[in-house]
N, C-alpha and C positions, 0 to 999 in steps of 0.2 A: 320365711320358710320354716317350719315349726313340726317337729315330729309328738305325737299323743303321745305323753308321757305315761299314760296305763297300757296302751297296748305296744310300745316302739314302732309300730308297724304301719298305723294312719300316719300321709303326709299330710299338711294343709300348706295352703300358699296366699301369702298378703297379698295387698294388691301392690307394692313396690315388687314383688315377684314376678306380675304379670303386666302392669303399665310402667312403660307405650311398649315396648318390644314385645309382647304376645298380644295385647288388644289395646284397644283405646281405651280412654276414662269413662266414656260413656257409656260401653258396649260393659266396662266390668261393672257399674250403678246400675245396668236394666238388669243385669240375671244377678243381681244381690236380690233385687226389688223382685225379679222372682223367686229364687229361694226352692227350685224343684230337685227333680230326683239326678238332675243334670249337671248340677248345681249347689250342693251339700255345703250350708254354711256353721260354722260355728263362733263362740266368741274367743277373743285374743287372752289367754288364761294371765299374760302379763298385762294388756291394753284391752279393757275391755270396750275402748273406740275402737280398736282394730280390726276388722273382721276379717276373718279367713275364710276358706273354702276348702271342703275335703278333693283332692286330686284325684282319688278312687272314681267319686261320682262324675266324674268331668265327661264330656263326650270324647270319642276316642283320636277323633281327629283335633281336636283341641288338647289331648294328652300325647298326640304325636308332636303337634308343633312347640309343645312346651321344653319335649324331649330333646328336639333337636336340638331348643336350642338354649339345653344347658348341655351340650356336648355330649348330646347322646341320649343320657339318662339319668335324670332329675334326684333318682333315689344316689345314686355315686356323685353327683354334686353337693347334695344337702349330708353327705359321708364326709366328703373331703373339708366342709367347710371348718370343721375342727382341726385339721391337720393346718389349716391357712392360718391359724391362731396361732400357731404354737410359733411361727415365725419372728423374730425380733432382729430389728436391725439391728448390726454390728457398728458400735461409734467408733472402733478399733479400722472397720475397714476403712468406712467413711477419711476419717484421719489420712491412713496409706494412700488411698487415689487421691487424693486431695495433695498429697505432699510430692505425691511421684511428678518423678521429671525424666524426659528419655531426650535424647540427640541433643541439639542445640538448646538445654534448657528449657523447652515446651514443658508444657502441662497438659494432661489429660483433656481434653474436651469435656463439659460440664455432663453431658449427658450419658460418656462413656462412664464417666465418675458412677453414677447414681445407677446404670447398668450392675456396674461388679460389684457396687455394693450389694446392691439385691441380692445376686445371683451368691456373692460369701453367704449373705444369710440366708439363707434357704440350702446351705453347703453345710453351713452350722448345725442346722436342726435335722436334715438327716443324718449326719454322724450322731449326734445327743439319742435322735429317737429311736434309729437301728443298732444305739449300743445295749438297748434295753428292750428287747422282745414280749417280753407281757407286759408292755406299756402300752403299748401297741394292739394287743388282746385284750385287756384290761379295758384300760382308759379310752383306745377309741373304737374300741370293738369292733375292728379290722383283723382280717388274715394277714398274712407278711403280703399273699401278694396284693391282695385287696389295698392295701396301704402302696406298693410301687405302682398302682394300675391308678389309683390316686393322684401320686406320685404328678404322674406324668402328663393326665390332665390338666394338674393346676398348672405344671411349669409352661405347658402349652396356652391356657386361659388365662395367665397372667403375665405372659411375656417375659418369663424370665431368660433369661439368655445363658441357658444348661440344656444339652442333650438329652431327649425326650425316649432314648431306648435305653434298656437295662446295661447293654453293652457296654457303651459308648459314655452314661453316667456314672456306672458303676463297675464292673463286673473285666473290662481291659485293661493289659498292662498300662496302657495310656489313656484312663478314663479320667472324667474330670474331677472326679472323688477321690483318688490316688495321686493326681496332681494336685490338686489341694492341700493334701494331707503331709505331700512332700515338701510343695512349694506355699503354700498358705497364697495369700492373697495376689501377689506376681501371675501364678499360674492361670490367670484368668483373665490376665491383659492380652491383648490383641500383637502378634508379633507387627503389626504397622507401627504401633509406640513402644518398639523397641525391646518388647519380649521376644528372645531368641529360641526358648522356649516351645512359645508355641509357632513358629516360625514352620512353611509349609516345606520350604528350601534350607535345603545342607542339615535335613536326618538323618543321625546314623545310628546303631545300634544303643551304643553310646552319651545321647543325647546329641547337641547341637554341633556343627562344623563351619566353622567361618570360612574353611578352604574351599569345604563342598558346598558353601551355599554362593560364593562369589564363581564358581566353574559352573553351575548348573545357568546361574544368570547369565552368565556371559554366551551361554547357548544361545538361552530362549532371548536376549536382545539383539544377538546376530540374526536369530530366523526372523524376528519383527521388522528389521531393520529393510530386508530382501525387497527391491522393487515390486518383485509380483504380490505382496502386501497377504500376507497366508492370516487367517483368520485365529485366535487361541486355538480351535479344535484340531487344527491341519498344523498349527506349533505343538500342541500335546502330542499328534501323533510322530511328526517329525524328532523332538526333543526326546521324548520315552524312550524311543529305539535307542538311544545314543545312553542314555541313563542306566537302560535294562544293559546291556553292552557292556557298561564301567562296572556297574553291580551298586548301582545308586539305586533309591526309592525314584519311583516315578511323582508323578504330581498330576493333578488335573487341570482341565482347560481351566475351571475357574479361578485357581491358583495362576496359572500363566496370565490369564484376562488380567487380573490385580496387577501383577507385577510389570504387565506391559503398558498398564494407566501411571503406575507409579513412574515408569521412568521412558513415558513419552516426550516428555522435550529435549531428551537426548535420541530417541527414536525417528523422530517425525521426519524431520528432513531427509532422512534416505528412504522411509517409507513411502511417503507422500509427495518430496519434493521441496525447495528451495522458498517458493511463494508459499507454500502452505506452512511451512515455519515460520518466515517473515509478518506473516497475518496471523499468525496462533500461538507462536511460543515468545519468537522474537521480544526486548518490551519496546512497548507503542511511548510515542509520544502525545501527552495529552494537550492538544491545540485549542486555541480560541478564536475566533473568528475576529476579524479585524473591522474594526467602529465606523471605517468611512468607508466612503467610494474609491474603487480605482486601486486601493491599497493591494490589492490579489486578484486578479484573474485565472481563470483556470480553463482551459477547453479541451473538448474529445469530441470524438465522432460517434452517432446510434444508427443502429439499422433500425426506422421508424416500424412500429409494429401496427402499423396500417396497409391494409394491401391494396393494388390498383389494378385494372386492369387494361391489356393493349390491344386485345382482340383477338388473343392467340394464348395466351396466357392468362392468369386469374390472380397468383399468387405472386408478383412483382412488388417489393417492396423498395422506397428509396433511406438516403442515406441523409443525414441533419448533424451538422457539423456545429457546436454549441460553445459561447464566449456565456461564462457565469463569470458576475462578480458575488464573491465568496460574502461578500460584508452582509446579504440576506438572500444569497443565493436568487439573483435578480438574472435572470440573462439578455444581459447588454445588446451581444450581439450573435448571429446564429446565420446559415446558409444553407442550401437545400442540393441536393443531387441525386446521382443516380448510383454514385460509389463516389467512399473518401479518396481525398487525394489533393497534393500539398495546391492547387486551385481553390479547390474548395475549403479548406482552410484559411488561404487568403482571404476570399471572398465574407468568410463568416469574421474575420478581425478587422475588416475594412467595414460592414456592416454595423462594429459593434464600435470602431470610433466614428462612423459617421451620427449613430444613435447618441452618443456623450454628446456630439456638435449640437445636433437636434434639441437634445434636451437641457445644455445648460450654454449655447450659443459661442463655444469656440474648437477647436481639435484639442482635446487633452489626451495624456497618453498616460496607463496604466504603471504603478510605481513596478511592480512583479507580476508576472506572467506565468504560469506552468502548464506546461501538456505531457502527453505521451513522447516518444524518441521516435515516432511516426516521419519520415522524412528529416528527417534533425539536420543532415547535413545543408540541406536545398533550404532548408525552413529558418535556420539558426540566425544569419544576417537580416529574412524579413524580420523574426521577434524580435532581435536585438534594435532594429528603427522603431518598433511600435512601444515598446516595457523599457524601463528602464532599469530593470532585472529580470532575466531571463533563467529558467528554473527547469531544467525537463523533472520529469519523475523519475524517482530510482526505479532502477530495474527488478520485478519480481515484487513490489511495494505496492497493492490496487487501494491498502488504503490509506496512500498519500495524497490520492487523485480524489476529491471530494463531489467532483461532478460525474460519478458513476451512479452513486445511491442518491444524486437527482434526475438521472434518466429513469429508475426502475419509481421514482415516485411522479414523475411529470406520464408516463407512462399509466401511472395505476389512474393516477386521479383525473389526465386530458382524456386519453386516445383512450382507455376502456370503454367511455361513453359512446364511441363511435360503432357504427355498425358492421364497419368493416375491419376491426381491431384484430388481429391476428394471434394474440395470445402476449404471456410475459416474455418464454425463450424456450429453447427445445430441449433444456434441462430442468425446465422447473416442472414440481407434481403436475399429474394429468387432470386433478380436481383444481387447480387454479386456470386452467385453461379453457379457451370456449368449446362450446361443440362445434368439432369439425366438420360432421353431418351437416349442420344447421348453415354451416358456412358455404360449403359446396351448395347447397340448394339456392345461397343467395346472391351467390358467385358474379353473376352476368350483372346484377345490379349493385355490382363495385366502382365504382369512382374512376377515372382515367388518372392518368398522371400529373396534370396540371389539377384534378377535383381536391385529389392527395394535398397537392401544393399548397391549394386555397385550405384546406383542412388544417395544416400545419399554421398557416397564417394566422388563422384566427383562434386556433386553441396559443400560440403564443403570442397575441396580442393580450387573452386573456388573462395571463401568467403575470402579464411584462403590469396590469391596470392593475392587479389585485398589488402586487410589489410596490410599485410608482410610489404612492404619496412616502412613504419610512425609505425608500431611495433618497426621492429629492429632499426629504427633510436630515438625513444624513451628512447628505452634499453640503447642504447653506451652513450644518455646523462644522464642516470641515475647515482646519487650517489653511487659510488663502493661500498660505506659502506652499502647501502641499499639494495645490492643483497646476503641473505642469502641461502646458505646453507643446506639439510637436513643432518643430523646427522643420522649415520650408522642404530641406532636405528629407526627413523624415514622412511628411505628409506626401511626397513623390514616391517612397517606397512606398507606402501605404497604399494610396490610391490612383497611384501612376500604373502604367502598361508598359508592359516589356515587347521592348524591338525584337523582331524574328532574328534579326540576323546581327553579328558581328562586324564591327568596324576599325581597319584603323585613322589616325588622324591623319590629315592632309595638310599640305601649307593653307589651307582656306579653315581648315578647323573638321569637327564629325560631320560628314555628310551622309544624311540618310533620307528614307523616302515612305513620306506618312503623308495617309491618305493620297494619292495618287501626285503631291507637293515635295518637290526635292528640298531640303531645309538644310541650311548648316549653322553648326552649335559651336560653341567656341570658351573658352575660358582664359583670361590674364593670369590662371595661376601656373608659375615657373614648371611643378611638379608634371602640371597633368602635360604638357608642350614637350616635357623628358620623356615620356613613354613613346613619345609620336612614332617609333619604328621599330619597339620591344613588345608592344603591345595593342591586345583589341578589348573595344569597347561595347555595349550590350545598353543604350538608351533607354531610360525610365520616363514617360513622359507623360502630361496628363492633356488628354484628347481637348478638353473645355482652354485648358491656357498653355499653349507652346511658347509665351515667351520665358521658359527655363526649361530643365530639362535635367534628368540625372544619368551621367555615364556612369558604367561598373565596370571594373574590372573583369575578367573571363572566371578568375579564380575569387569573386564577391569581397575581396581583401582593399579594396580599395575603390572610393567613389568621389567623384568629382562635379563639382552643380557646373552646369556650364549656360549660356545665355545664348539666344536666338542672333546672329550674327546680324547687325543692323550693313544693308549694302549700302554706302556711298557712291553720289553722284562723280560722274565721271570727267565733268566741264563746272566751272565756276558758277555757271548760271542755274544749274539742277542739283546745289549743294548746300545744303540745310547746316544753320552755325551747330546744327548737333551732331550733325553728320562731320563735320570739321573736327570737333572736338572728339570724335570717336576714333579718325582717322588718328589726330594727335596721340591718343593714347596707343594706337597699333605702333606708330613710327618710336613711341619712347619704349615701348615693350621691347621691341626688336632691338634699339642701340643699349635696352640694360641688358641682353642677353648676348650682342656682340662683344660689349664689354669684359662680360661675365668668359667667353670664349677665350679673347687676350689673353685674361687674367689666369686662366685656368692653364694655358698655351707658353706663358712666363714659368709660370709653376713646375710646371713638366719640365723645360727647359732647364729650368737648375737643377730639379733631383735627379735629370739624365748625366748634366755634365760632373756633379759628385761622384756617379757611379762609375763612370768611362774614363773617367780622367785616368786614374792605375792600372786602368783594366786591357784598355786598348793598346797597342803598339804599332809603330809606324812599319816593324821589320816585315809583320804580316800584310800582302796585299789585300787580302777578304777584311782584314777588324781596322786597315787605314781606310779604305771604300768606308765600310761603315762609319768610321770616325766621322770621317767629313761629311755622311747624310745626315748623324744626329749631332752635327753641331754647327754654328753658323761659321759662316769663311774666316771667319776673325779668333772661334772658338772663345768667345766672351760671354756665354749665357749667362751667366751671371751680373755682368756689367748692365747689359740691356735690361736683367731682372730688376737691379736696383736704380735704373735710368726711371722705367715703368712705374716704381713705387713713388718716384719724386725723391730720390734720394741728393744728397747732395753731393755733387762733381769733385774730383782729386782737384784742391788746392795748390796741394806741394807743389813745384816744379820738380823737383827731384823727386816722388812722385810717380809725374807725370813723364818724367824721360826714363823711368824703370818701365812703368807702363809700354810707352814706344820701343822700345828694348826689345822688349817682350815680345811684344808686337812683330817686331823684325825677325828675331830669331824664329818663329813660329814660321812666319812669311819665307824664310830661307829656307830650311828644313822641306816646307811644304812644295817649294819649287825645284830643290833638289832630288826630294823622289819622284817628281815627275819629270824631269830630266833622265834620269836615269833608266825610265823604262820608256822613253821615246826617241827614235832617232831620227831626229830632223831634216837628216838629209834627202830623205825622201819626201820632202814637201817643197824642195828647193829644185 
């Protein structure tokens, strides 16, 4: 861009003036190559490769768009371009942001650095240039205001980061020229890095207020903090009032918006709630997914977003109860219904170890387990027979739970292909959803509830084939020792059935009644034979093999395996040597617990007669009665206690006639109060 130096007054423009942003390269070669009255070329007086073109002669619509788009008007751009000259960076400022440090020792961000450099030097040169007014007429042959209307384009065309009004640059108590001139290079930091300065909060006449900038905050994060969640503009309007009131400056919503991002992690959680800090502010743990099988499981329930219909309704969706193992998010095992519920739970973890049997040929049981608190109390004893760590999820945590963002992805990439897909959820955008139009019109040819069922089968077959081969080859490089096992007991929770009704035991053992068959269960162990009239039993049993069976407790705290009760023949002739030897074991069972009875019956016997011995007195007739019911005729529990052990018998004869003594004295005593409150004559 080249002004004729005979007349000041022809502009001409290269072609770096006009390509690409006003024409292309080829469109400015064909009207060189013409050369008309449209089109005014001359040669470059510095390049004479250069060719220019008179701007005068241009067409008018090609002189509007050149205008635009040098900001307006091409002749105040090719003005200003001598004032962009006189510009020089300041190495002086450069130094300053570069060295500056605010709060915990930070440093300026690189690109605020090179920001306030600029913006010093371009601070520099108009103090230099409006200290000398015929520099300015003179040299750039500018009016004063011609030169601030300058001014203010470049600072706008070049991104300097300085106020583009006269005001506000120059001409206010707190313009950015005055702060400069006060504060030099500071004065242009951002109160975010620790200029208090320019700070938007706790102005006062005076400059800056640390008191009033900490009471104006502690407003605007009390009104952020409020449940009904008020937006910056509805905090500006609320906050101001209280500010205009103290006789504080107000502040604007954008000032507030700032300060409420700056100190939302102390915000959120009463704004928003507990889970939305937990998932946003809280810090996360970064986890890795575990190298084998079995090592994690994880399950939850989905409301499938397949619809079905019953003939009366259209819009019926069911419920898919999902076992993922975490190791490649595989799902082991999974169940269908109509709503969750701790059934269909079961159903989907019995599913998912009978698929381990299936695919690696025996019951293994998962090392950790985690779900939702869904049932936890009813559900806690089944996880605990199936895991061998059992994990709920913390509460208000969704992302501890890793099979959530695999329903909305089994969801995007199965069921969307289906034609009766329902959408993602009743929260997400309305453009990620189908038409609802299109769906009503194809309503009547939706699928029933078993078509659903089959739908669900086969898009999770397809899931389980794509996974399969990096499953099993997982598996085979698994530590042998790390592939457990369920235990007999275990595989009856699992895949056993719960008796309807409640039992207690009988002298014959659990008598209950499956399939229209009265059966009695039984067990040699001492424990469960102790509950026999403290307690009832709840039968676990599995339909295909009744010979075992698991009893539970009422309160799931106690379980006991018990066996199908084998009935012996009742004559010689109809009695099997197994049947013999079973009976054998019922008759030793019974004399180790009559044993056990004695023994227990000895016991009591002596820590009665320690207690009674000082306690009792013969003077009372109520505590002699009692004397003589807790103690035997002779009052030697003890003796018999140590007869019972096999102890060895008084040797001494002296001894043994203190003993008799003893014996006597007791024997007299005990016949003289009964003497004395009988009187015989009336039996004579």
């Amino acid at each position: 861009m080249v002004k004729n130096e005979k007349t000041h007054n022809e502009l001409y423009l290269e072609r770096i003036d006009l390509v690409p942003h006003i024409m292309s390269y080829d469109a400015f070669i064909k009207n060189n190559q013409r050369n008309g009255q449209y089109w005014n070329m001359m040669q470059n007086p510095n390049d004479g490769r250069i060719p220019m073109v008179k701007f005068e002669t241009m067409r008018p619509s090609l002189k509007q768009r050149i205008n635009d788009h040098y900001n307006g008007n091409v002749y105040n751009h090719l003005a200003a371009a001598p004032i962009k000259k006189l510009v020089q960076i300041d190495p002086h400022a450069e130094q300053f942001y570069n060295s500056y440090r605010y709060g915990n020792n930070q440093v300026l961000p690189v690109e605020h650095q090179h920001r306030y450099t600029i913006a010093a030097s371009w601070l520099n040169m108009i103090i230099t240039v409006t200290g000398d007014k015929n520099f300015i007429k003179k040299e750039l042959q500018l009016t004063i205001d011609q030169f601030w209307q300058n001014i203010y384009v470049l600072i706008k065309t070049e991104n300097v980061e300085l106020p583009t009004s006269y005001a506000r640059l120059v001409a206010n108590k707190d313009s950015a020229l005055k702060k400069y001139k006060e504060s030099k290079y500071e004065s242009l930091i951002d109160w975010r890095f620790g200029n208090k300065n320019s700070a938007k909060l706790g102005k006062t006449s005076d400059g800056f207020c640390a008191q009033l900038e900490d009471q104006q905050l502690a407003i605007i994060r009390k009104l952020a903090r409020l449940h009904v969640n008020f937006n910056p503009v509805e905090i500006e309007s609320f906050a101001n009032d209280i500010f205009h009131k103290q006789g504080w400056p107000t502040v604007s919503a954008g000032t507030i918006a700032n300060r409420i991002k700056e100190h939302l992690p102390s915000i959120i959680k009463d704004r928003n709630g507990k889970k939305v800090y937990n998932n946003k502010v809280a810090m996360q743990v970064s986890r890795q997914r575990p190298e084998y099988p079995g090592y994690y499981w994880t399950l939850d329930g989905w409301t499938v977003e397949l619809l079905y219909q019953d003939g009366s309704k259209y819009d019926n969706r069911l419920v898919m109860v999902v076992v993922l193992d975490v190791m490649n998010n595989y799902p082991v095992g999974y169940a269908i219904g109509e709503r969750e519920n701790t059934e269909l739970i079961r159903m989907a973890l019995r599913n998912a170890v009978i698929h381990m049997q299936q695919l690696f040929g025996a019951v293994y049981r998962p090392w950790q387990l985690q779900s939702d608190r869904y049932g936890i109390k009813n559900l806690t004893p089944f996880y605990n027979s199936v895991t061998h760590l059992y994990t709920p999820a913390a509460v208000g945590n969704a992302k501890s739970k890793v099979i959530e963002p695999w329903f909305n992805y089994f969801n995007k990439k199965r069921c969307k292909k289906q034609f009766n897909w329902s959408g993602h959820n009743i929260t997400s955008r309305p453009g990620n959803q189908p038409n609802t139009e299109k769906l009503n019109e194809i309503k009547k040819s939706f699928p029933d509830k078993q078509g659903v069922i089959d739908q669900l089968n086969r898009l999770m077959l397809q899931e389980r084939t794509e996974l399969l081969p990096a499953y099993k080859e997982a598996w085979m490089a698994m530590p042998v020792q790390d592939q457990i096992t369920l235990t007999p007991e275990d595989c009856l929770v699992v895949f056993g059935r719960a008796h309807t009704e409640f039992n207690h035991i009988s002298g014959l053992g659990l008598i209950v009644t499956i399939g229209g068959k009265k059966l009695t269960f039984d067990s040699f162990d001492p424990a469960f034979r102790a509950l026999q009239f403290s307690t009832r039993f709840q039968l676990i049993y599995d339909p295909e093999d009744l010979s075992q069976a698991l009893a539970v407790t009422e309160d799931g705290k106690q379980r006991f395996m018990l066996h199908n009760k084998m009935k012996v023949g009742m004559g010689f002739k109809n009695t099997t040597p197994e049947q013999l030897e079973y009976r054998q074991r019922i008759n030793d069972f019974n004399r180790q617990r009559k044993e056990e009875i004695v023994q227990q019956n000895l016991i009591d016997d002596a820590i009665i007669a320690d207690v009674i011995e000082n306690t009792l007195q013969l003077s009372n007739d109520d505590e002699t009665a009692l004397k003589l019911m807790l103690t035997d005729q002779y009052g030697q529990q003890k003796e018999r206690l140590q007869d019972a052990k096999g102890l060895k018998k008084l040797e001494n004869k002296k001894a043994a006639a203190e003993q008799s003594a003893a014996q006597k004295s007791w024997d007299a005593q005990q016949q003289e109060y009964l003497n004395s409150k009988t009187d015989l004559s009336q039996y004579l």
